[in-house]
Each structure stands twice: as structure tokens, then as C-alpha cells.
FIDREN-383516 format. One record per residue (C-alpha): residue number from 0; residue in one letter; z, y, x. Coordinates in nm, 4 decimals. Layout:
FIDREN-383516
<site nr="NUM" rest="A" z="Z" y="Y" x="X"/>
...
This chain:
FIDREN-383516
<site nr="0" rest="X" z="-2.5801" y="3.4269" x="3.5149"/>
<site nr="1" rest="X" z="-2.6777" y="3.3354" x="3.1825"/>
<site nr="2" rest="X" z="-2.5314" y="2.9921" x="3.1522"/>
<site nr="3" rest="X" z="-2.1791" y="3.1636" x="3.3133"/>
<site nr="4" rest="X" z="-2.1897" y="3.4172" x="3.0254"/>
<site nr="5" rest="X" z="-2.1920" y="3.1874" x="2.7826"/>
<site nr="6" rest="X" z="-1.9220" y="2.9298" x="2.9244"/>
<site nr="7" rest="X" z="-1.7373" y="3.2893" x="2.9081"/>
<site nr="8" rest="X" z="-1.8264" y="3.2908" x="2.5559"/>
<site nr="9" rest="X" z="-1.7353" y="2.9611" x="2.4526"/>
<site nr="10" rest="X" z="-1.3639" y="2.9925" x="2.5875"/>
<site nr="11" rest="X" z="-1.2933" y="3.3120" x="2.4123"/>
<site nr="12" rest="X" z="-1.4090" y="3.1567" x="2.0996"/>
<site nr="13" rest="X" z="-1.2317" y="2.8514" x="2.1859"/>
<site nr="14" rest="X" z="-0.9225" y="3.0200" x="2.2764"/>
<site nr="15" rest="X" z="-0.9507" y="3.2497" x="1.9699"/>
<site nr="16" rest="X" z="-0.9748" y="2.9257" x="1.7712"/>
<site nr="17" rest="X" z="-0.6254" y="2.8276" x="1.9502"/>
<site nr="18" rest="X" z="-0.4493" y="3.1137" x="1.8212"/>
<site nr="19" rest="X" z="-0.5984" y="3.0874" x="1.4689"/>
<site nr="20" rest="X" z="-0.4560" y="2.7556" x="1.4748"/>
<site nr="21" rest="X" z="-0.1223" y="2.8444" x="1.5358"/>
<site nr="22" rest="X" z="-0.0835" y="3.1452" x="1.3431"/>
<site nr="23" rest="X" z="-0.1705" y="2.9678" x="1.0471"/>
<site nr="24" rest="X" z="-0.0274" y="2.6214" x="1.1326"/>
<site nr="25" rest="X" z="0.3679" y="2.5571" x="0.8847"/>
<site nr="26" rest="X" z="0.6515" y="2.6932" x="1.0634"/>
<site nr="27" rest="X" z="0.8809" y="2.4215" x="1.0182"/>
<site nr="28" rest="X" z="1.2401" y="2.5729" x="0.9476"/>
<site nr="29" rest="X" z="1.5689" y="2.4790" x="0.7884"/>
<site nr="30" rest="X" z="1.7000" y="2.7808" x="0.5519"/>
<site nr="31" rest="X" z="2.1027" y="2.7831" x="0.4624"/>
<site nr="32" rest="X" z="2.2914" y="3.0604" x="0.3123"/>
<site nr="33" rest="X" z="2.5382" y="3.1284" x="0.0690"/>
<site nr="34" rest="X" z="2.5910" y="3.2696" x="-0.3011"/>
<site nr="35" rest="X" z="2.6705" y="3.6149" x="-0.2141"/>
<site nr="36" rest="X" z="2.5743" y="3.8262" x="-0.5160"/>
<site nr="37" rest="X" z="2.3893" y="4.0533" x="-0.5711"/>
<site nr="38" rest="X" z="2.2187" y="4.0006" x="-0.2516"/>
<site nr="39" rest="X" z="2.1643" y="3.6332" x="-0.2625"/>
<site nr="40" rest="X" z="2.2818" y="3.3725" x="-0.5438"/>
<site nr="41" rest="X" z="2.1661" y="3.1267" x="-0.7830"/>
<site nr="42" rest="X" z="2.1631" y="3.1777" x="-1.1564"/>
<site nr="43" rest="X" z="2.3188" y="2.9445" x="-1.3870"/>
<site nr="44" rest="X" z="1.9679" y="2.7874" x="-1.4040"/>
<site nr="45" rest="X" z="1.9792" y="2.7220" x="-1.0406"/>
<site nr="46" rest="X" z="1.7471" y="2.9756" x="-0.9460"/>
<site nr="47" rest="X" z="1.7173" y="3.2177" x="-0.6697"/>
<site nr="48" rest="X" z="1.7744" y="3.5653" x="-0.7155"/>
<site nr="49" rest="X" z="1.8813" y="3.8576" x="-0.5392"/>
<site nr="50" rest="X" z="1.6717" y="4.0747" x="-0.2939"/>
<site nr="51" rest="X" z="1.7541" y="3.8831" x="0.0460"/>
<site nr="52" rest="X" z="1.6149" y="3.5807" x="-0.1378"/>
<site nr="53" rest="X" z="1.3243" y="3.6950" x="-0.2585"/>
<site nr="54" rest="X" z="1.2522" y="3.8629" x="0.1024"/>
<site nr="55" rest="X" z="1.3003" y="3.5025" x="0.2909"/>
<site nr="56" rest="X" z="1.0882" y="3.3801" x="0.0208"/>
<site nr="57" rest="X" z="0.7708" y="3.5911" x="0.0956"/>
<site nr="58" rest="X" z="0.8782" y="3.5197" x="0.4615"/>
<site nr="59" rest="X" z="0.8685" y="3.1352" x="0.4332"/>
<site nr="60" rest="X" z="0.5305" y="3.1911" x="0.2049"/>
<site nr="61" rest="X" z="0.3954" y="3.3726" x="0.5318"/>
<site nr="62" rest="X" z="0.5279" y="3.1120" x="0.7327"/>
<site nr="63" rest="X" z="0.3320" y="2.8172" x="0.5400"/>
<site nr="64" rest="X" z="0.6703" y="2.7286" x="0.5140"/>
<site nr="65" rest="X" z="0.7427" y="2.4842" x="0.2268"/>
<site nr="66" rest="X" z="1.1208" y="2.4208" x="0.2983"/>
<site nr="67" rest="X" z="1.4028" y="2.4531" x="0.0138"/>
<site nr="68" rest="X" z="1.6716" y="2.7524" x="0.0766"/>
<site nr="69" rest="X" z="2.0007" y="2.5975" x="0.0727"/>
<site nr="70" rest="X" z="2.2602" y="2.7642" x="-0.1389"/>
<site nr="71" rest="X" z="2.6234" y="2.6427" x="0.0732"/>
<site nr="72" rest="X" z="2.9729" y="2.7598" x="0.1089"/>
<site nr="73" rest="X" z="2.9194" y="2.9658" x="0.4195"/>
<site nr="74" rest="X" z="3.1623" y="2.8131" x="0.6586"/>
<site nr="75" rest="X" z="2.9510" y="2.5437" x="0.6100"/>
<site nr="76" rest="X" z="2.6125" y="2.6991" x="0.6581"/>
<site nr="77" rest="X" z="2.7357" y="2.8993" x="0.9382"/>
<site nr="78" rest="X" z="2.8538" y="2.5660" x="1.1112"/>
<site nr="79" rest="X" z="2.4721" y="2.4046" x="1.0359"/>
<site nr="80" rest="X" z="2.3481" y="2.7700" x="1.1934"/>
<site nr="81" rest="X" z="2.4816" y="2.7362" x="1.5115"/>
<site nr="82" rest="X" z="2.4347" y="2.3808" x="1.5997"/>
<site nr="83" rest="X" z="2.1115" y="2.2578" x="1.4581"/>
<site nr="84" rest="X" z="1.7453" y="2.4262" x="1.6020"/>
<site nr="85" rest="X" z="1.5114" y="2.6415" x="1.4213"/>
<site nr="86" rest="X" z="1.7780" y="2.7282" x="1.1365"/>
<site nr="87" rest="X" z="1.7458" y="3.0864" x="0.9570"/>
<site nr="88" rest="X" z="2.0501" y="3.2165" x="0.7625"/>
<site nr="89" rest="X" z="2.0955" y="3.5070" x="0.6093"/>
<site nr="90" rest="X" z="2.2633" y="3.7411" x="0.4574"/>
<site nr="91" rest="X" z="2.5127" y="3.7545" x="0.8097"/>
<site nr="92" rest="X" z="2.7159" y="4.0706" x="1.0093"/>
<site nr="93" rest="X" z="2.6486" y="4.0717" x="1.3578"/>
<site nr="94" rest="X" z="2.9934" y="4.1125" x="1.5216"/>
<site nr="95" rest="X" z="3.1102" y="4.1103" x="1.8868"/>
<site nr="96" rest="X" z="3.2075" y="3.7435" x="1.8250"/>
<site nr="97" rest="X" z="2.8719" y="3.6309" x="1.6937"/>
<site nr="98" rest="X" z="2.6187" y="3.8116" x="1.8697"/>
<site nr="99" rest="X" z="2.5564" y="3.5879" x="2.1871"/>
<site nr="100" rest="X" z="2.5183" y="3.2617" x="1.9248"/>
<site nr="101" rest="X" z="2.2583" y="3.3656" x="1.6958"/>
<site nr="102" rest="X" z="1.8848" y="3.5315" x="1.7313"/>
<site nr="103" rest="X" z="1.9119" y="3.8048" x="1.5266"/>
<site nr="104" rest="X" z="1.6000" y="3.9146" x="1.4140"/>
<site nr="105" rest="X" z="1.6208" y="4.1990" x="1.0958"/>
<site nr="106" rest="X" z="1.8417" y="4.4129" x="0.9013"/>
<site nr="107" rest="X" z="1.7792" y="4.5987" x="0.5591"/>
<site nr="108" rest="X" z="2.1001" y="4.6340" x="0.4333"/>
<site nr="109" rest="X" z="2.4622" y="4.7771" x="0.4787"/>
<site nr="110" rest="X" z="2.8228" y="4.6275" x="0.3468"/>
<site nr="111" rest="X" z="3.0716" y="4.8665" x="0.1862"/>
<site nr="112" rest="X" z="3.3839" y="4.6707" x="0.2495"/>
<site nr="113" rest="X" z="3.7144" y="4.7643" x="0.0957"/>
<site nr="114" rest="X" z="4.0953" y="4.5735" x="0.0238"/>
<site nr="115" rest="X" z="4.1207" y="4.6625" x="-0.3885"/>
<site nr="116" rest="X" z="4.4137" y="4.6432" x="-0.6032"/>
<site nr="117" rest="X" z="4.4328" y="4.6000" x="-0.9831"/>
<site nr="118" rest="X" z="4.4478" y="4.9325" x="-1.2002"/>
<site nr="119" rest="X" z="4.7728" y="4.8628" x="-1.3008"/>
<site nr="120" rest="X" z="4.9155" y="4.8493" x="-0.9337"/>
<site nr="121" rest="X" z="4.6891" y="5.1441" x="-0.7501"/>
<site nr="122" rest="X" z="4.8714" y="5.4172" x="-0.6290"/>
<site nr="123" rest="X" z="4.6199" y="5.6122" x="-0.4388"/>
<site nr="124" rest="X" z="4.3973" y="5.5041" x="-0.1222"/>
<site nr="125" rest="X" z="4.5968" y="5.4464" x="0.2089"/>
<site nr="126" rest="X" z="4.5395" y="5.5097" x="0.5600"/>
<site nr="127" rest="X" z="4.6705" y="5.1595" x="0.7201"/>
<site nr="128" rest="X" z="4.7223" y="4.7944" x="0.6141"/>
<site nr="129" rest="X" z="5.1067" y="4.7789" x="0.7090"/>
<site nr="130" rest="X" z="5.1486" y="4.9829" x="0.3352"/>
<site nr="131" rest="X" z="5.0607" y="4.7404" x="0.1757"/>
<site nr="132" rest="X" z="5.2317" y="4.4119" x="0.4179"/>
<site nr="133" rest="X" z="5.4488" y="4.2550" x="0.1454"/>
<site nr="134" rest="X" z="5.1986" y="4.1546" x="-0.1142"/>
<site nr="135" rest="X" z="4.9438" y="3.9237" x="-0.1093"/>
<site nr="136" rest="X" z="4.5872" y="3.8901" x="-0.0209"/>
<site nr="137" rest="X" z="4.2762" y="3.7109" x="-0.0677"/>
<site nr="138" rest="X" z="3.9811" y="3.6799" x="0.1629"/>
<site nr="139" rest="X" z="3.6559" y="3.4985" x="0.1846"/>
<site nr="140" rest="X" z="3.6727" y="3.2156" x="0.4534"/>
<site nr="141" rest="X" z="3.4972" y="3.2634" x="0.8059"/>
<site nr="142" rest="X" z="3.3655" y="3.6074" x="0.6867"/>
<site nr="143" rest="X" z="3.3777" y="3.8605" x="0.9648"/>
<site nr="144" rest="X" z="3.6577" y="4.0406" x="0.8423"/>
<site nr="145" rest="X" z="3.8902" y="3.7540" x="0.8107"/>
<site nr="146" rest="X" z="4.0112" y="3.7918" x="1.1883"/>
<site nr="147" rest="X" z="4.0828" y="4.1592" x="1.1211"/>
<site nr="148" rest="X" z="4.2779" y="4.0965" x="0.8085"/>
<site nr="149" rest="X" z="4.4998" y="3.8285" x="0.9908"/>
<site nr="150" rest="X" z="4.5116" y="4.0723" x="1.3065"/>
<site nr="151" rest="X" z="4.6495" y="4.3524" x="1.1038"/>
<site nr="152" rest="X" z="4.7722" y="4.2850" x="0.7657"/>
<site nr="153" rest="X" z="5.0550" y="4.0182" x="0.8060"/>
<site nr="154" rest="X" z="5.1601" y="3.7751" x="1.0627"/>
<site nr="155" rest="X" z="5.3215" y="3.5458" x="0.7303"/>
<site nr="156" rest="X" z="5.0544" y="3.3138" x="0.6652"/>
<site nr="157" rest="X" z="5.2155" y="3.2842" x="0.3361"/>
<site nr="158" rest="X" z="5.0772" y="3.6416" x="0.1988"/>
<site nr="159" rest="X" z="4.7544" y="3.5529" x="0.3317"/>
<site nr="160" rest="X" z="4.4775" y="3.3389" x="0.1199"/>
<site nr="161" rest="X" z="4.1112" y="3.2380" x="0.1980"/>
<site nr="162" rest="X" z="3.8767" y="3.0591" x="-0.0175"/>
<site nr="163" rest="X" z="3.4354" y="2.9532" x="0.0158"/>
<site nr="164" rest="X" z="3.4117" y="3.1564" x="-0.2723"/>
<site nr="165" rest="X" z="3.3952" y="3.5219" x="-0.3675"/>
<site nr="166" rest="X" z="3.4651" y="3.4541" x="-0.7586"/>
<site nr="167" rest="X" z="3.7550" y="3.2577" x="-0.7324"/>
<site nr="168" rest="X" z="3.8606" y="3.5091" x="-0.5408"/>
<site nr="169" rest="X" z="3.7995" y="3.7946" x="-0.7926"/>
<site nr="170" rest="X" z="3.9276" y="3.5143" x="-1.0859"/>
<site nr="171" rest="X" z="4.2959" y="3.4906" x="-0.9239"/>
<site nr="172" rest="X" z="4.3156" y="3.8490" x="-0.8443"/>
<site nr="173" rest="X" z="4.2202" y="3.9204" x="-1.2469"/>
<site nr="174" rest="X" z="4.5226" y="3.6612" x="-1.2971"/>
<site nr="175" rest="X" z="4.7165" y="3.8445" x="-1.0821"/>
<site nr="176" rest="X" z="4.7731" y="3.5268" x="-0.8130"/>
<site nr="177" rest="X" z="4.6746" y="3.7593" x="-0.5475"/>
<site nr="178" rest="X" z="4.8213" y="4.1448" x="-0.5172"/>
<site nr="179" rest="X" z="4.4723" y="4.2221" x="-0.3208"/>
<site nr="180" rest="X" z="4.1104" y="4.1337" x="-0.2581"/>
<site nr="181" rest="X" z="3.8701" y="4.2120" x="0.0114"/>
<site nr="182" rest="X" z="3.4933" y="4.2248" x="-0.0423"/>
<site nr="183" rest="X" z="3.1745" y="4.4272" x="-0.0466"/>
<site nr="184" rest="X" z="3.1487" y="4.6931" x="-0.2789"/>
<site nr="185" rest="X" z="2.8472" y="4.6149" x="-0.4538"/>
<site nr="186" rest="X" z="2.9330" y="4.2416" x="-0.5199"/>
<site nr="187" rest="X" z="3.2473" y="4.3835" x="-0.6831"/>
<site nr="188" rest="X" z="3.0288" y="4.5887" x="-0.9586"/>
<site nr="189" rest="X" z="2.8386" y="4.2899" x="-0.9981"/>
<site nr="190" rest="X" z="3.1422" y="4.0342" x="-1.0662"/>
<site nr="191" rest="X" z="3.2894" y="4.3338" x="-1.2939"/>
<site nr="192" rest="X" z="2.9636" y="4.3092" x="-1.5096"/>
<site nr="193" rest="X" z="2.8977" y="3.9411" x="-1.4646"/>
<site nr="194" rest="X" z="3.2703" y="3.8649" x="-1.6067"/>
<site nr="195" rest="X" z="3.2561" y="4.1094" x="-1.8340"/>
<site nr="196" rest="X" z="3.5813" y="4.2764" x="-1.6814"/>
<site nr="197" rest="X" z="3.7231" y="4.5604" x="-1.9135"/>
<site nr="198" rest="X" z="3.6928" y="4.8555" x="-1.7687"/>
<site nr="199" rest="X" z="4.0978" y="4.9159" x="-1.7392"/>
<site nr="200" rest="X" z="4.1252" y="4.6131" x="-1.5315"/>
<site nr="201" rest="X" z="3.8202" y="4.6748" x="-1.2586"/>
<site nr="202" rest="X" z="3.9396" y="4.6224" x="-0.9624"/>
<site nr="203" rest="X" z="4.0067" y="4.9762" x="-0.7638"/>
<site nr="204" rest="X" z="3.9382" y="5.0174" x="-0.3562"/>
<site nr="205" rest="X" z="4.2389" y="5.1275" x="-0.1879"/>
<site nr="206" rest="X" z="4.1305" y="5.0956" x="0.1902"/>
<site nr="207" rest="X" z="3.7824" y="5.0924" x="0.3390"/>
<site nr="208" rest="X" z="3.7588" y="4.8657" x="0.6560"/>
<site nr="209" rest="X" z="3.6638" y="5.0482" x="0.9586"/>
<site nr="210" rest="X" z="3.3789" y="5.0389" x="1.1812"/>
<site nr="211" rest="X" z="3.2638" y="4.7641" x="1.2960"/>
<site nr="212" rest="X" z="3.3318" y="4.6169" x="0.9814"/>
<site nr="213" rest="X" z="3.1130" y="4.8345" x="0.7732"/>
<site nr="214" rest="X" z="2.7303" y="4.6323" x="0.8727"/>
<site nr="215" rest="X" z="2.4151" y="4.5457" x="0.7779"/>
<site nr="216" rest="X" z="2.3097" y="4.2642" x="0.6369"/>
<site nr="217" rest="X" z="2.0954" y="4.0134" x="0.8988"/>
<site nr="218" rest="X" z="1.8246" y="3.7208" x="0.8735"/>
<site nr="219" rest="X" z="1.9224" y="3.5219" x="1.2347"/>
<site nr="220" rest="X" z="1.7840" y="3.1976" x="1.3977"/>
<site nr="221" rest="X" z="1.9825" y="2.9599" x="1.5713"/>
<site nr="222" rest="X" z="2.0185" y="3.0039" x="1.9217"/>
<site nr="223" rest="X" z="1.8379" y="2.6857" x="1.9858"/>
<site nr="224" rest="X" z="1.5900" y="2.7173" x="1.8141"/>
<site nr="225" rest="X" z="1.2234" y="2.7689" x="2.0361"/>
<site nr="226" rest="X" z="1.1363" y="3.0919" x="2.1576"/>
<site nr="227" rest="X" z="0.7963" y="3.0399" x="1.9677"/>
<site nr="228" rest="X" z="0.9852" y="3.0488" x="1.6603"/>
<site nr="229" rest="X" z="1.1861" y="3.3289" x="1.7060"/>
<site nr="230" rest="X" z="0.8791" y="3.5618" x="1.8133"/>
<site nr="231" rest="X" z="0.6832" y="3.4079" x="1.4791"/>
<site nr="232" rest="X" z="0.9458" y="3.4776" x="1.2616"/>
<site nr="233" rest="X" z="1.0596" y="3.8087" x="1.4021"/>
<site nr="234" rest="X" z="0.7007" y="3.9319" x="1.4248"/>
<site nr="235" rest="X" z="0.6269" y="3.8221" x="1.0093"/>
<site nr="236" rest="X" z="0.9124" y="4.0364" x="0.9143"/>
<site nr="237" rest="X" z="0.7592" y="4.3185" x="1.0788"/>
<site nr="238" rest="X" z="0.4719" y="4.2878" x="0.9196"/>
<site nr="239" rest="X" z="0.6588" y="4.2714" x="0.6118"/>
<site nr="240" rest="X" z="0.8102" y="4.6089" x="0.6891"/>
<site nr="241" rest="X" z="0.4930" y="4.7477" x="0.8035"/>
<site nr="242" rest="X" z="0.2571" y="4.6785" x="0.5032"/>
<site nr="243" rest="X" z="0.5444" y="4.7977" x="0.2750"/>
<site nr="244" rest="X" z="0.6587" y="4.4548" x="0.1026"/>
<site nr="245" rest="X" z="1.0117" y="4.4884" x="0.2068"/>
<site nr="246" rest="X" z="1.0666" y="4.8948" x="0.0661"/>
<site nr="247" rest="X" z="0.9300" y="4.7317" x="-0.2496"/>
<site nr="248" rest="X" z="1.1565" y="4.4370" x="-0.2967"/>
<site nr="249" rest="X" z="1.4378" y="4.7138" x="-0.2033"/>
<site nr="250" rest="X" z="1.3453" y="4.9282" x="-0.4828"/>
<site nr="251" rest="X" z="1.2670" y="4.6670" x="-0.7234"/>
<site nr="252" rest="X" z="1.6662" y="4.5511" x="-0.6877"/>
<site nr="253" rest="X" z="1.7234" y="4.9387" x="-0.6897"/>
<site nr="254" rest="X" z="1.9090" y="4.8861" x="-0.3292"/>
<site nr="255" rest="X" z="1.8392" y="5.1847" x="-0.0374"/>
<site nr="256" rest="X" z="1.7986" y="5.0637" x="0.2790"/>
């Protein structure tokens, strides 16, 4: 009885050992996103800031983790998402289109997207896109409102413009190449400050996309990627949420959830 107790013994603390091991063995993960200020970018330094980055940081540091976030235009990084294992990007929309090819594992924050106009041109908000069908417009390429721009602003390619990247988006609007702009509210206040825009020629929302184009922001696996890493990863950020560190890092960038 004695000797059956302790074999008992020894492969609880054996199998305890086990899952020591891999709770606190490195996660090995490839990290992509994009500059998407003021969520996630890279100074002129090169270094990270914005509140998504600094919350995949702490999660890689939890992770034992000791791969490099790459900073890529996001066509690209959504491309290196969805076909190579055990990839995390952030900050991504979950729409009807992506949800079956990703693991999507948290959200902490919400897009205010709108089509603006310069000051000089605004006339008022409207109510549909066909007001505004004869002028031009920019949009960021393979965001998830690029389909419903195409869908419902213009069938003339002509009037329609994408480009990898939000600033030269916001630059050729300024020069007044492009009659219109979509993007996220908040990363339009922060290209007004960062190019120290005059306050006369901010750009001014004139439509606000509908639902289910207004979304949170996610951190998402690859679908391929092992189920061990998706329950790891998925179960660190809930401790993050849990013990607090993620309110923190919200409030620190002054951002609700």
C-alpha cells in the first residue's frame, strides 16, 4: 500500500514537473504588423511605440519569447499571417471575410472610421457615398473597408486610389491630389499633430462607415499555427487582463477600452 502511494506520488510530481516545463519553456512565434499610429508605429528612432505594441511586448516577455516585431506594409504582413504557422499580427478587424482564416484571440480597442474632406471643400456630413461619386478618394490597401469603398463609392477605378501607407495618404489629400480620405479617427488627430497641420486645413469627417465597419482592434494567430499555441497565447492575455496590466497600458496611452 505504501510503495503504491508513493509511485502515486512520484507521477504527480513528475507530471507537475511536465507542466512546469512547458509553461515556462519560449513560445517560439513570428510577430508582423504594420505602422498604424497611434496604436502601433515606430518612431523616427526606430522604436516601438503605441499601446498595441507595448501590450504584445509584455505578451512575448510572458511568452519567453525573444522574437523581433516586424513593422511591414500590411498587405504584406497580412499575406505572411495567413500562410506561415504560429504568426501573431495585430492591430486587425475581424470581418465576415477574415474570420474563418485567422485565430482570433483578444480585443481592447474600437476604430472610428470616417471618409473626410478638406475644410475648404466640407459642406456638412452626408447620409450616402453616391454624394460625393465624382471626386476622388484615397484608401489604405487591403484594409477592411477597401471592398466597401469600391462596392459603393464608384465603379470608375479612376476616382479610386489605394496606397501601404496611411501618411501618404493624408500627404496627397493636404496637396489636394485626392478630394477624400478614409481612416480611423484617432490616427487622423495624430497625423494632424505629427505634421503639424494648421488647424484651418484639418481634415473634417463627412461620413462615418457603418456597422460592421466600426471594430475593434484584434491580436490573431495564423490558422495553422498549433492548437498548443493558440491556447498559450490566448490564455497569457487573459492573465494580462485579469491582473490588470492591460487597463494600465490603456490608461497610460489615455485610450478607453
Amino acid at each position: 500500500m505504501i510503495y503504491r502511494k508513493v509511485n502515486i506520488l512520484l507521477l504527480c510530481w513528475l507530471w507537475s514537473c511536465s507542466c512546469l516545463g512547458t509553461q515556462l519553456s519560449p513560445l517560439s512565434l513570428r510577430v508582423v504588423t504594420e505602422n498604424f499610429p497611434p496604436y502601433n508605429y515606430q518612431t523616427d528612432k526606430g522604436e516601438l511605440t503605441g499601446v498595441m505594441n507595448h501590450i504584445v511586448q509584455e505578451l512575448l516577455k510572458r511568452l519567453g519569447s525573444k522574437q523581433n516585431i516586424e513593422v511591414l506594409p500590411w498587405a504584406r504582413a497580412y499575406k505572411i499571417a495567413q500562410e506561415q504557422p504560429n504568426t501573431l499580427i495585430y492591430s486587425m478587424v475581424k470581418t465576415p471575410l477574415r474570420e474563418d482564416k485567422f485565430h482570433w484571440l483578444r480585443s481592447f480597442l474600437s476604430l472610428d472610421i470616417n471618409v473626410y474632406t478638406l475644410p475648404a471643400t466640407y459642406r456638412g456630413k452626408i447620409k450616402q457615398l453616391t454624394q460625393v461619386q465624382q471626386q476622388s478618394i484615397g484608401i489604405m490597401r487591403s484594409s477592411p473597408h477597401e471592398n466597401y469603398i469600391r462596392q459603393h463609392f464608384h465603379r470608375d477605378e479612376r476616382h479610386v486610389t489605394t496606397n501601404v501607407s496611411y501618411l501618404h495618404l493624408y500627404q496627397m489629400h493636404q496637396l489636394k491630389r485626392l478630394d477624400l480620405i478614409v481612416a480611423p479617427s484617432r490616427l487622423i488627430r495624430y497625423l494632424n499633430q505629427q505634421q503639424q497641420t494648421p488647424i484651418e486645413k484639418r481634415p473634417k469627417a463627412i461620413f462615418k462607415l457603418p456597422f460592421p465597419y466600426q471594430k475593434k482592434l484584434y491580436i490573431a494567430l495564423s490558422k495553422n499555427s498549433s492548437q498548443q499555441t493558440v491556447s498559450r497565447v490566448k490564455q497569457t492575455l487573459i492573465a494580462m487582463e485579469q491582473d490588470g496590466t492591460i487597463t494600465r497600458l490603456l490608461d497610460k496611452f489615455h485610450l478607453p477600452q
